[in-house]
PDB file of N, CA, C and O in Angstrom:
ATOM      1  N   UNK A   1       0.842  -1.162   0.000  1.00  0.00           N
ATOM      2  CA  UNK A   1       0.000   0.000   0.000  1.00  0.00           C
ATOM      3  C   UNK A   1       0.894   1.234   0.000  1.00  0.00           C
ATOM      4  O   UNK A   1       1.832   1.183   0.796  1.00  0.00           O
ATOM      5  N   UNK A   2       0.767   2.459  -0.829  1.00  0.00           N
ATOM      6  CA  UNK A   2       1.397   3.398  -1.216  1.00  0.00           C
ATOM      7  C   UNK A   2       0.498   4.382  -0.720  1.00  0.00           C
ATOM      8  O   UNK A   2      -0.438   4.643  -1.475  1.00  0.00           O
ATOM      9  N   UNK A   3       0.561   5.153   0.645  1.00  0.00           N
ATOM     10  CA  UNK A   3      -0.639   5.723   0.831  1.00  0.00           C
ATOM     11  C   UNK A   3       0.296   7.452   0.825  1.00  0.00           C
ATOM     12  O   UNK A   3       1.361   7.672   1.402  1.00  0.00           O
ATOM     13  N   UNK A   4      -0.593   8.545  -0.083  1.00  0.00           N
ATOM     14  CA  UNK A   4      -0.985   9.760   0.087  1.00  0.00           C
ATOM     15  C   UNK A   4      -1.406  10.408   0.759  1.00  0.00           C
ATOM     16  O   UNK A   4      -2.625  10.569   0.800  1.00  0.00           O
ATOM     17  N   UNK A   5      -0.314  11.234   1.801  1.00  0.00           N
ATOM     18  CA  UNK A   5      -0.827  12.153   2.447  1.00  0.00           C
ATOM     19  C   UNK A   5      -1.416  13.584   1.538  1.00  0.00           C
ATOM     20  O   UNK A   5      -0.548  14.252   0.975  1.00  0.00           O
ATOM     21  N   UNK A   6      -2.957  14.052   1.405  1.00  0.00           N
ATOM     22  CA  UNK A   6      -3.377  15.012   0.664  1.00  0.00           C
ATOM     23  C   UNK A   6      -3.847  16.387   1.600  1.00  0.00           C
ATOM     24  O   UNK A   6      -4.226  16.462   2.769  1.00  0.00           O
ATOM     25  N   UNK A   7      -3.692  17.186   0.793  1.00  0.00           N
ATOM     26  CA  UNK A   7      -4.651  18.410   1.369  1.00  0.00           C
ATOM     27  C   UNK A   7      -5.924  18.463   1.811  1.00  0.00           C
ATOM     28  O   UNK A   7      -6.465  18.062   0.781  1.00  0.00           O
ATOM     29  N   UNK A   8      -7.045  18.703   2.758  1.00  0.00           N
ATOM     30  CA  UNK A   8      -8.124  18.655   2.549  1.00  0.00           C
ATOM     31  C   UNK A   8      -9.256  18.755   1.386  1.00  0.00           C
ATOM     32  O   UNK A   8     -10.335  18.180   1.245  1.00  0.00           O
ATOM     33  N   UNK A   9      -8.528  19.772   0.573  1.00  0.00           N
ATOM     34  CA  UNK A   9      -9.387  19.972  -0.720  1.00  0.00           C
ATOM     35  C   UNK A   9      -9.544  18.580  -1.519  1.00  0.00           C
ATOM     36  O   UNK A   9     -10.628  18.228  -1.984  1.00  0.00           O
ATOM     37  N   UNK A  10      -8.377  17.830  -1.636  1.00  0.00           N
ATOM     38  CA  UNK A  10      -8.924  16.567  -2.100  1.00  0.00           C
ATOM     39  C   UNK A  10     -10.291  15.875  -2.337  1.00  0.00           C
ATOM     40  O   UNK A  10     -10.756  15.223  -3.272  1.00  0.00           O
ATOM     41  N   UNK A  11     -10.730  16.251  -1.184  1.00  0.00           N
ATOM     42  CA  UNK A  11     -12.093  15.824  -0.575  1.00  0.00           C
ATOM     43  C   UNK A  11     -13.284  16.362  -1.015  1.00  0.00           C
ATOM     44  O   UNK A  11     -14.366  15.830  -0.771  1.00  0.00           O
ATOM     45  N   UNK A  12     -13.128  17.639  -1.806  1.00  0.00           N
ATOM     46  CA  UNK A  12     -13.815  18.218  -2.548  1.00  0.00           C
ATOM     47  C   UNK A  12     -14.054  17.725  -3.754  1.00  0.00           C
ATOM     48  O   UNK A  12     -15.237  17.682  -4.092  1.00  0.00           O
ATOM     49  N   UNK A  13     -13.202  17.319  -4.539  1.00  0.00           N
ATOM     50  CA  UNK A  13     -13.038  16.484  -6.148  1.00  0.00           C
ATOM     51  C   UNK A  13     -14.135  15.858  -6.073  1.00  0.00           C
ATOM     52  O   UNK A  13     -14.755  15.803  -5.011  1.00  0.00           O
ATOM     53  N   UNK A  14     -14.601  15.223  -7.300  1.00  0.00           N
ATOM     54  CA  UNK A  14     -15.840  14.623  -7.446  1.00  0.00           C
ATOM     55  C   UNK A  14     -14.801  13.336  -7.157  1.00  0.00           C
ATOM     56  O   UNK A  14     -13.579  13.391  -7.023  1.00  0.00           O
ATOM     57  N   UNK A  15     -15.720  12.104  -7.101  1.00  0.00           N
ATOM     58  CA  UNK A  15     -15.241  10.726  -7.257  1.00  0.00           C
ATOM     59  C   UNK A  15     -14.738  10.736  -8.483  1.00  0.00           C
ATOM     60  O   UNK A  15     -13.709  10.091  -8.280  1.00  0.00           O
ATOM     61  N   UNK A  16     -14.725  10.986  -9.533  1.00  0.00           N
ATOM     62  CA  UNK A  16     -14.128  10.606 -10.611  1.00  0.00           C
ATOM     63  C   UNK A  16     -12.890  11.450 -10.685  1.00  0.00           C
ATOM     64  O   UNK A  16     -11.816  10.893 -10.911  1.00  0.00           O
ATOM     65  N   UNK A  17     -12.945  12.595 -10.534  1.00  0.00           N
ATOM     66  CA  UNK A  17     -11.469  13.364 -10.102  1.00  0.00           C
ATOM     67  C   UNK A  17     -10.635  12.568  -8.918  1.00  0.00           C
ATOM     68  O   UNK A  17      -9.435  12.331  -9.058  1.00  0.00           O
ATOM     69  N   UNK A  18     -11.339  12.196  -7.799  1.00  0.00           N
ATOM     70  CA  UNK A  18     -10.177  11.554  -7.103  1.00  0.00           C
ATOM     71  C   UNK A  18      -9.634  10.392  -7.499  1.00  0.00           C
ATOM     72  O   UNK A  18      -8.456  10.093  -7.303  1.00  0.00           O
ATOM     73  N   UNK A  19     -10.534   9.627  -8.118  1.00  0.00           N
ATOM     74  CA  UNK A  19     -10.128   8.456  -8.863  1.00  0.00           C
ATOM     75  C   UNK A  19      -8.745   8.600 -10.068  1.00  0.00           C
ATOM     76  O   UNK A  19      -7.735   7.897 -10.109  1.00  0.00           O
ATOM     77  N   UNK A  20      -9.011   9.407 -10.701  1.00  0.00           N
ATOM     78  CA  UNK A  20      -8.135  10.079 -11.753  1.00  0.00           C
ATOM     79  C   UNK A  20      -6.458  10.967 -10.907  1.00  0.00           C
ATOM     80  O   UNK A  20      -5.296  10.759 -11.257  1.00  0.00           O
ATOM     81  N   UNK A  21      -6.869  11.783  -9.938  1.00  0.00           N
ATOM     82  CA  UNK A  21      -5.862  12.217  -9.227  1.00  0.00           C
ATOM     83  C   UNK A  21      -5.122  10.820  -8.430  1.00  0.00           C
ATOM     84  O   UNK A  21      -3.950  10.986  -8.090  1.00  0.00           O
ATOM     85  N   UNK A  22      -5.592   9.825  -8.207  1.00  0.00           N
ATOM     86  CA  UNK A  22      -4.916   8.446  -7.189  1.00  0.00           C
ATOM     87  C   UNK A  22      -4.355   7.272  -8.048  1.00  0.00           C
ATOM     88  O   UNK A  22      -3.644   6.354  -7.640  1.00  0.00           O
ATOM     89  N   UNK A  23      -5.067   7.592 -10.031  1.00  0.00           N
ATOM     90  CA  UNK A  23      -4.308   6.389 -10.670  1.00  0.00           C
ATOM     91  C   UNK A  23      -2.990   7.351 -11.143  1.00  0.00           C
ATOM     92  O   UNK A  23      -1.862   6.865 -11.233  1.00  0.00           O
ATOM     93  N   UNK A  24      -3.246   8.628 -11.402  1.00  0.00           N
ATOM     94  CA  UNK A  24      -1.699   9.567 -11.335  1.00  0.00           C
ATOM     95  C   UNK A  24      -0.653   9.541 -10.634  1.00  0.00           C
ATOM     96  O   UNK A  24       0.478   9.428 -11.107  1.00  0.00           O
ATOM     97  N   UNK A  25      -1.013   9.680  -9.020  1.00  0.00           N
ATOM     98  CA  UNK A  25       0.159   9.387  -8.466  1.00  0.00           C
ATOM     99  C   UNK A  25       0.536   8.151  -7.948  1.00  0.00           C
ATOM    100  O   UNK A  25       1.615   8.066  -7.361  1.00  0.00           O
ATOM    101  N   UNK A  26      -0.294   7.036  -8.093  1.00  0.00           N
ATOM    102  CA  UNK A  26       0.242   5.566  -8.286  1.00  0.00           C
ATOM    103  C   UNK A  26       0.676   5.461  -9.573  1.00  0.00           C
ATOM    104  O   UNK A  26       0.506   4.278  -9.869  1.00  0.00           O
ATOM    105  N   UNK A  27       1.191   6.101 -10.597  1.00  0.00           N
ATOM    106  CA  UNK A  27       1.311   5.799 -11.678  1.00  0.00           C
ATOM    107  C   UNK A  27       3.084   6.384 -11.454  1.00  0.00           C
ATOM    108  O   UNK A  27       4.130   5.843 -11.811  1.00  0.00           O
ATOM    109  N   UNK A  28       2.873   7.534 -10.806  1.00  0.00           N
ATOM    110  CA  UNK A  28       4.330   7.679 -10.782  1.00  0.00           C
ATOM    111  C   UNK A  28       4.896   7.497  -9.579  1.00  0.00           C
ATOM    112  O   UNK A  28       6.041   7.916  -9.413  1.00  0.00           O
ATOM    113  N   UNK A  29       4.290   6.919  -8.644  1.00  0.00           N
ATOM    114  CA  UNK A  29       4.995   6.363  -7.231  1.00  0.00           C
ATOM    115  C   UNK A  29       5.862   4.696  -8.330  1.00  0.00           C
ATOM    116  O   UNK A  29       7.046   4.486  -8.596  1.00  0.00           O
ATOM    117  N   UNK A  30       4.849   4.036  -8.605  1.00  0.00           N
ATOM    118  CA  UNK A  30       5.196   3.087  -9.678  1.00  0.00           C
ATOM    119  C   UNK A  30       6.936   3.339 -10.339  1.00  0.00           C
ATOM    120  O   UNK A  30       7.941   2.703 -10.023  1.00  0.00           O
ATOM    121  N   UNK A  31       6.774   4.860 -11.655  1.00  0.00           N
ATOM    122  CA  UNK A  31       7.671   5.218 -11.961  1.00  0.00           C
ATOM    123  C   UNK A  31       8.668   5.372 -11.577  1.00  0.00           C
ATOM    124  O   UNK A  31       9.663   5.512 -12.290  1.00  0.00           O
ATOM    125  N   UNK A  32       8.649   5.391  -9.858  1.00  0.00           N
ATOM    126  CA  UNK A  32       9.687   6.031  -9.168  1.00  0.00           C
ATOM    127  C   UNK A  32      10.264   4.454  -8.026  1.00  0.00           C
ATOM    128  O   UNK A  32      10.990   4.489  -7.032  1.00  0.00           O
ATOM    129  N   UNK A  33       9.624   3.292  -8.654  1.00  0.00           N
ATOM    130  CA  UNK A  33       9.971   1.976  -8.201  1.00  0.00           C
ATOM    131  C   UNK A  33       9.386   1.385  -6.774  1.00  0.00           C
ATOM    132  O   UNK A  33       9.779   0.370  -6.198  1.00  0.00           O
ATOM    133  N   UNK A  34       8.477   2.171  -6.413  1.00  0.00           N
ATOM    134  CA  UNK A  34       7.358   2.011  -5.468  1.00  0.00           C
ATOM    135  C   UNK A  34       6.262   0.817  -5.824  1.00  0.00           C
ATOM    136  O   UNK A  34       5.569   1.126  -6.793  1.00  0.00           O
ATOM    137  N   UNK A  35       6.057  -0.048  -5.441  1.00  0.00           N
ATOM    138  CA  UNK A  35       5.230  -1.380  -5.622  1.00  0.00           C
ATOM    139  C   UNK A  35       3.858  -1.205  -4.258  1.00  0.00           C
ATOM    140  O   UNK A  35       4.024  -1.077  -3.045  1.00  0.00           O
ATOM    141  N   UNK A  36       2.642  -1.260  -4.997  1.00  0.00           N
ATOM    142  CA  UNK A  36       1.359  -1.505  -4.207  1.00  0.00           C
ATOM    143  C   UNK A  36       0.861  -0.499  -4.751  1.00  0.00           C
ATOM    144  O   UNK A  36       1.178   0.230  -5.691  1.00  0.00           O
ATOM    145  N   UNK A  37      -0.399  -0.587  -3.655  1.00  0.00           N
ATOM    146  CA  UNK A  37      -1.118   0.050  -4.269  1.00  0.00           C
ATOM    147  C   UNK A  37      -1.759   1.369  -3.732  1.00  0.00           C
ATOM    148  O   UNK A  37      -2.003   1.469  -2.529  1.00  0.00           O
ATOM    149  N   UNK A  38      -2.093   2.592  -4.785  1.00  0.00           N
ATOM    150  CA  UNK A  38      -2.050   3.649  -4.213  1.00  0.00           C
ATOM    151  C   UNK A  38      -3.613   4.188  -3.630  1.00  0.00           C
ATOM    152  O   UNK A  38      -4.776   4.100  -4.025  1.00  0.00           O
ATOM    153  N   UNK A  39      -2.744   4.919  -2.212  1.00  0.00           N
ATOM    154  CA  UNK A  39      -4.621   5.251  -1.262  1.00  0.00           C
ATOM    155  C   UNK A  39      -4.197   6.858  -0.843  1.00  0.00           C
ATOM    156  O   UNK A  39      -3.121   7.346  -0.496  1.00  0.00           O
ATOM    157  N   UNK A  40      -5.635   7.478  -1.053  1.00  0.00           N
ATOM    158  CA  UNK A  40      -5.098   8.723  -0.949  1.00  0.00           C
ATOM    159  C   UNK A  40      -5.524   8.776   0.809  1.00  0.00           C
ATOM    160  O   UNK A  40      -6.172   7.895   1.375  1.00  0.00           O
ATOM    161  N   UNK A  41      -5.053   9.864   1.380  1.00  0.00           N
ATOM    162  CA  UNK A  41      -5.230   9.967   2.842  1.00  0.00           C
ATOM    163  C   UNK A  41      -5.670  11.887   3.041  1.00  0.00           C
ATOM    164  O   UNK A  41      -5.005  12.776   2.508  1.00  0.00           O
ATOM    165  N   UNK A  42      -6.727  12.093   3.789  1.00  0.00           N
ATOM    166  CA  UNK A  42      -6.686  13.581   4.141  1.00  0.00           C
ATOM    167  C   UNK A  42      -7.270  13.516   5.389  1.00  0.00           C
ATOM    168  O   UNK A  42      -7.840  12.528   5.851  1.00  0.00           O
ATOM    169  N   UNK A  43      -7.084  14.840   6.056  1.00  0.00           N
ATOM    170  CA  UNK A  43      -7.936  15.171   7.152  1.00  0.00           C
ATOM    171  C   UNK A  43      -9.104  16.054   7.479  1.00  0.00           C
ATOM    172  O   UNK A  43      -9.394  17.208   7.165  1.00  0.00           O
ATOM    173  N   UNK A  44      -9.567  15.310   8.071  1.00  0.00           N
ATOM    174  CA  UNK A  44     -11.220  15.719   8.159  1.00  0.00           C
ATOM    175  C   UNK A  44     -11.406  16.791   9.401  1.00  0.00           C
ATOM    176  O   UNK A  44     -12.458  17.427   9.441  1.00  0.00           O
ATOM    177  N   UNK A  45     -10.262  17.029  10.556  1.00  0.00           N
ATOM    178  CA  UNK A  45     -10.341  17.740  11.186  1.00  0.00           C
ATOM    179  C   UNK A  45     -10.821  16.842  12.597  1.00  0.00           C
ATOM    180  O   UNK A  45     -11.608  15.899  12.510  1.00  0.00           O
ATOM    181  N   UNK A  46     -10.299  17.234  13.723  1.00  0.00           N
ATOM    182  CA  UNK A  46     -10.481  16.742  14.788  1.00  0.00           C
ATOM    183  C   UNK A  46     -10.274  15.141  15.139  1.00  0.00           C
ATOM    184  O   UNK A  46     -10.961  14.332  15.762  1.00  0.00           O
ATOM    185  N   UNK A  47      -9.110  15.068  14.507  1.00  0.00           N
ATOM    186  CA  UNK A  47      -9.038  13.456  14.344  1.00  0.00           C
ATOM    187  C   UNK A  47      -9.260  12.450  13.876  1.00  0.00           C
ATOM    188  O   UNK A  47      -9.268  11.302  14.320  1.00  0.00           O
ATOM    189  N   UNK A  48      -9.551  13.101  12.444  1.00  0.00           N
ATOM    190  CA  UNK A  48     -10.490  12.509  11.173  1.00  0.00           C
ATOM    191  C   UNK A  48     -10.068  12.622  10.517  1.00  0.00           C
ATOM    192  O   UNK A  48      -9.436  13.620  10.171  1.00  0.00           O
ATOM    193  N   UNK A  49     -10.336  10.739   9.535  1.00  0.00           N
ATOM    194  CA  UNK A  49      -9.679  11.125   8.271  1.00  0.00           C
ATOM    195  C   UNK A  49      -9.969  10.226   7.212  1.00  0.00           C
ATOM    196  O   UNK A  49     -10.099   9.002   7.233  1.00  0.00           O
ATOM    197  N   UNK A  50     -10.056  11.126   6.188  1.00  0.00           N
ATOM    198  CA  UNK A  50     -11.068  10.289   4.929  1.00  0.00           C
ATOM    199  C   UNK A  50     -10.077   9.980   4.077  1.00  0.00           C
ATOM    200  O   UNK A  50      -9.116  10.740   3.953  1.00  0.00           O
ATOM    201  N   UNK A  51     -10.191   8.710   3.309  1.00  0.00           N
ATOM    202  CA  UNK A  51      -9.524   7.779   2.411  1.00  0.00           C
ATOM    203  C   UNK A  51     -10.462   7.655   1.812  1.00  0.00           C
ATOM    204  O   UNK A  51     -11.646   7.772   2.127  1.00  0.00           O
ATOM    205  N   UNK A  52      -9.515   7.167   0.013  1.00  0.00           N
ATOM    206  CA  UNK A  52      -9.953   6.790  -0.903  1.00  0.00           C
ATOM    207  C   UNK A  52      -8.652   5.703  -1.498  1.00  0.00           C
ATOM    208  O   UNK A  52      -7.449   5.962  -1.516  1.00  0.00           O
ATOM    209  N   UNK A  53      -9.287   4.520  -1.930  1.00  0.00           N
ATOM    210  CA  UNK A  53      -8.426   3.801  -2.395  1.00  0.00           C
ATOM    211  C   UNK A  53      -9.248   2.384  -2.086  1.00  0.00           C
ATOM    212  O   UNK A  53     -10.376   2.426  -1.595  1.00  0.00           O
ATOM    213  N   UNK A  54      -8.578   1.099  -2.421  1.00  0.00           N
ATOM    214  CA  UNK A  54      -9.564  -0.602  -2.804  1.00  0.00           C
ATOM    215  C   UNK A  54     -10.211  -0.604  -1.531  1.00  0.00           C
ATOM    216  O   UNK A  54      -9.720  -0.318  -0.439  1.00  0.00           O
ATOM    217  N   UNK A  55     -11.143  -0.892  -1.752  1.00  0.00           N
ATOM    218  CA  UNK A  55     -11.648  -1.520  -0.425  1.00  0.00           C
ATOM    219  C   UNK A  55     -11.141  -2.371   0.513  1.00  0.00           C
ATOM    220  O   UNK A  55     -11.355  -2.215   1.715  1.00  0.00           O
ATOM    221  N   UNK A  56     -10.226  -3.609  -0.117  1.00  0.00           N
ATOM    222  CA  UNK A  56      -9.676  -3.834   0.663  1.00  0.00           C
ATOM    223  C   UNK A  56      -8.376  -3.515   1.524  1.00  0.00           C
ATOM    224  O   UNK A  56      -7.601  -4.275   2.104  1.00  0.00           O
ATOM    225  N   UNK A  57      -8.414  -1.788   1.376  1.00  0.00           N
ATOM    226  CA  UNK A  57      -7.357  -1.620   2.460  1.00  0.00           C
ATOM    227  C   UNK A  57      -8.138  -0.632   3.759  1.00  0.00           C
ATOM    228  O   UNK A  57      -7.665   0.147   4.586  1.00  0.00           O
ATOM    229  N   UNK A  58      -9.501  -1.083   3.478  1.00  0.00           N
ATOM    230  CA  UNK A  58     -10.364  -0.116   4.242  1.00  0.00           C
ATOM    231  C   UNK A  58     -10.438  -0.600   6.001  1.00  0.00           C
ATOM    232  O   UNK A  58     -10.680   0.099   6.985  1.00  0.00           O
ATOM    233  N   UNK A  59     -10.168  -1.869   5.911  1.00  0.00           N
ATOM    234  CA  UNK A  59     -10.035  -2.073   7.496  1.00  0.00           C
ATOM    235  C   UNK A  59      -8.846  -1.661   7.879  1.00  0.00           C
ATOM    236  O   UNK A  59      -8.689  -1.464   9.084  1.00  0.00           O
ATOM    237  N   UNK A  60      -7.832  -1.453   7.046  1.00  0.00           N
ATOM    238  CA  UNK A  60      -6.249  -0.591   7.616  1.00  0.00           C
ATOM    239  C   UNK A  60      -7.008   0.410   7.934  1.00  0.00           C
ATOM    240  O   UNK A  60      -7.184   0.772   9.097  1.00  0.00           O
ATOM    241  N   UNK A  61      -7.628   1.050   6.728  1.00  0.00           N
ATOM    242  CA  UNK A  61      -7.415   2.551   6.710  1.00  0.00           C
ATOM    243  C   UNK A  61      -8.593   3.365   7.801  1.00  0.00           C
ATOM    244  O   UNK A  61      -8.465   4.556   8.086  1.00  0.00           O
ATOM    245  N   UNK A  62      -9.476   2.695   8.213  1.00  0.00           N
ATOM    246  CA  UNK A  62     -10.206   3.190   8.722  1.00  0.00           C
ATOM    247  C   UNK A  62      -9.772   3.197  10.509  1.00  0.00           C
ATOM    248  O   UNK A  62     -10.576   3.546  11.374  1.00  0.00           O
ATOM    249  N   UNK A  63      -8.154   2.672  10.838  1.00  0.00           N
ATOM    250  CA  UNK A  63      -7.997   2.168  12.235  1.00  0.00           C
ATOM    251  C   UNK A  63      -6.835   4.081  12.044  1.00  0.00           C
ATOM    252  O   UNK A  63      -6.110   4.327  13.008  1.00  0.00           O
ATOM    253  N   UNK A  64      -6.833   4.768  11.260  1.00  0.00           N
ATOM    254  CA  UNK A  64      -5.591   5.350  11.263  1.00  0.00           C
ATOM    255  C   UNK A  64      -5.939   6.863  11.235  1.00  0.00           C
ATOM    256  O   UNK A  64      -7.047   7.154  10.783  1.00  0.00           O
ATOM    257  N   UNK A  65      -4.962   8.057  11.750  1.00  0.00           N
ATOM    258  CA  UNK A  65      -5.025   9.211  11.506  1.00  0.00           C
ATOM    259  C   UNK A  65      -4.201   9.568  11.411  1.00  0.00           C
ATOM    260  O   UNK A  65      -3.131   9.061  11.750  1.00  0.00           O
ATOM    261  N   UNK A  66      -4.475  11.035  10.689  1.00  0.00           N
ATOM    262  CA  UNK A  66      -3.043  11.725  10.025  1.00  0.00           C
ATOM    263  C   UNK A  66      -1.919  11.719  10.866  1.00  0.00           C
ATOM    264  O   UNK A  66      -0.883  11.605  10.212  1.00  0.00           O
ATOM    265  N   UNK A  67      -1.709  11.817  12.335  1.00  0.00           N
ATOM    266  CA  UNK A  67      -0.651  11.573  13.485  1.00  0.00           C
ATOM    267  C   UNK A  67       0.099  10.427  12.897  1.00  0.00           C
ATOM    268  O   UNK A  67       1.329  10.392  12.924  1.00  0.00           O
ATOM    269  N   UNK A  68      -0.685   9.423  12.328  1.00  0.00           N
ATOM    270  CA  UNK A  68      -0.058   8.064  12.314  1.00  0.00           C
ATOM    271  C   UNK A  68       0.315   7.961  11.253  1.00  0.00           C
ATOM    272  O   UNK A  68       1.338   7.284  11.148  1.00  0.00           O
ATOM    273  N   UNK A  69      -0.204   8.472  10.107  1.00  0.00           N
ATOM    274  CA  UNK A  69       0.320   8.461   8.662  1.00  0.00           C
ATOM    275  C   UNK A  69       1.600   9.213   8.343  1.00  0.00           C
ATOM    276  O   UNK A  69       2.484   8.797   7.594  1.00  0.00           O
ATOM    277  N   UNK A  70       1.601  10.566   9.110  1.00  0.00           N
ATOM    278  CA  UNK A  70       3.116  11.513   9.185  1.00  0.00           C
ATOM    279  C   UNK A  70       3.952  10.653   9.601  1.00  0.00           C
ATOM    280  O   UNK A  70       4.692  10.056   8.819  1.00  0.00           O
ATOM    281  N   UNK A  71       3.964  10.448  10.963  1.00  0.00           N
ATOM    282  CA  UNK A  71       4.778  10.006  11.650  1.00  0.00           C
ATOM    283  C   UNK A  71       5.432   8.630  10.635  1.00  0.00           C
ATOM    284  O   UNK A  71       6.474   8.073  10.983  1.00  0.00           O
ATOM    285  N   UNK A  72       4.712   8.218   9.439  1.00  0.00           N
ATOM    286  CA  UNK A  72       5.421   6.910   9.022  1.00  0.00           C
ATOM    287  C   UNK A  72       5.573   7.255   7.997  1.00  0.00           C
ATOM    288  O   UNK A  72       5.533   6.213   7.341  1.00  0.00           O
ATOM    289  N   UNK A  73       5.757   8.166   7.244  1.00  0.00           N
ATOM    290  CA  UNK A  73       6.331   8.970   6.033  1.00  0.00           C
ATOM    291  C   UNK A  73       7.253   8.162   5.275  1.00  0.00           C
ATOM    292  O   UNK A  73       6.930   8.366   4.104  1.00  0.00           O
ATOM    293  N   UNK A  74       8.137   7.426   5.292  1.00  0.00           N
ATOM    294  CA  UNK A  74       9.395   6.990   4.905  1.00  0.00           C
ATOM    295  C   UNK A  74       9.918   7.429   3.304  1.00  0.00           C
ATOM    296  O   UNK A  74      10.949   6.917   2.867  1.00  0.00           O
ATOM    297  N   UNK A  75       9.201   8.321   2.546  1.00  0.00           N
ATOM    298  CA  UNK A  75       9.694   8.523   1.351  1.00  0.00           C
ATOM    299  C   UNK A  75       9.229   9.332   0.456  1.00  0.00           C
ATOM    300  O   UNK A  75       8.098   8.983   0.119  1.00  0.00           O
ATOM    301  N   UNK A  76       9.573  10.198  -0.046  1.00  0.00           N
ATOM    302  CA  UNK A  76       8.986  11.337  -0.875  1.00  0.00           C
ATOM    303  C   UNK A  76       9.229  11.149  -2.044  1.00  0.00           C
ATOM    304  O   UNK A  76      10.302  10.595  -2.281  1.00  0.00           O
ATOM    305  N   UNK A  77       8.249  11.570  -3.333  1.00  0.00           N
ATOM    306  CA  UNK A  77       8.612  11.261  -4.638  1.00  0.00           C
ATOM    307  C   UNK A  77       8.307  12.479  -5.143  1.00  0.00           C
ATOM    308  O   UNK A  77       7.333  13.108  -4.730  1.00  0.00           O
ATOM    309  N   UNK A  78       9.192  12.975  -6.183  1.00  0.00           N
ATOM    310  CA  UNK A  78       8.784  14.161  -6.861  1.00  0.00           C
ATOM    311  C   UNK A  78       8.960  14.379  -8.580  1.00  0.00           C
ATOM    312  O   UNK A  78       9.890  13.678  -8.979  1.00  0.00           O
ATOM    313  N   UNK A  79       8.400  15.054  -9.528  1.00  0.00           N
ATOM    314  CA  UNK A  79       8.543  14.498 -10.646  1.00  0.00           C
ATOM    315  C   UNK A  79       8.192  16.236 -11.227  1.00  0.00           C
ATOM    316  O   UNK A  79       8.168  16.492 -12.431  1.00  0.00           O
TER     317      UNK A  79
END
């Protein structure tokens, strides 16, 4: 799992924009020799936080908040 820390606005995009913005940057996390699969991550405010990405990474993703996603950062890609 290749998960995206995003801006809140993310959350604004229609579903088909976020869909389109998450096969982009799995496309170049990919490029950049990154393997899995890509989930976007934002915050909802007060300890909240909305994902998009397979369903099945929804029992990860729904145990987690942005505290926990920073804190495990391990790699930046830029293009």
């Amino acid at each position: 799992m290749i998960i995206f820390p995003l801006t809140p606005e993310f959350g604004n995009l229609s579903g088909a924009d976020q869909d389109r913005e998450l096969a982009f940057l799995g496309s170049r996390a990919n490029s950049a020799g990154l393997r899995g699969v890509a989930v976007a991550v934002w915050d909802l405010g007060m300890g909240r936080v909305a994902f998009r990405g397979p369903v099945s990474c929804y029992p990860f993703l729904s145990g987690i908040n942005m505290r926990f996603v920073m804190a495990n950062v391990n790699r930046e890609i830029s293009w």
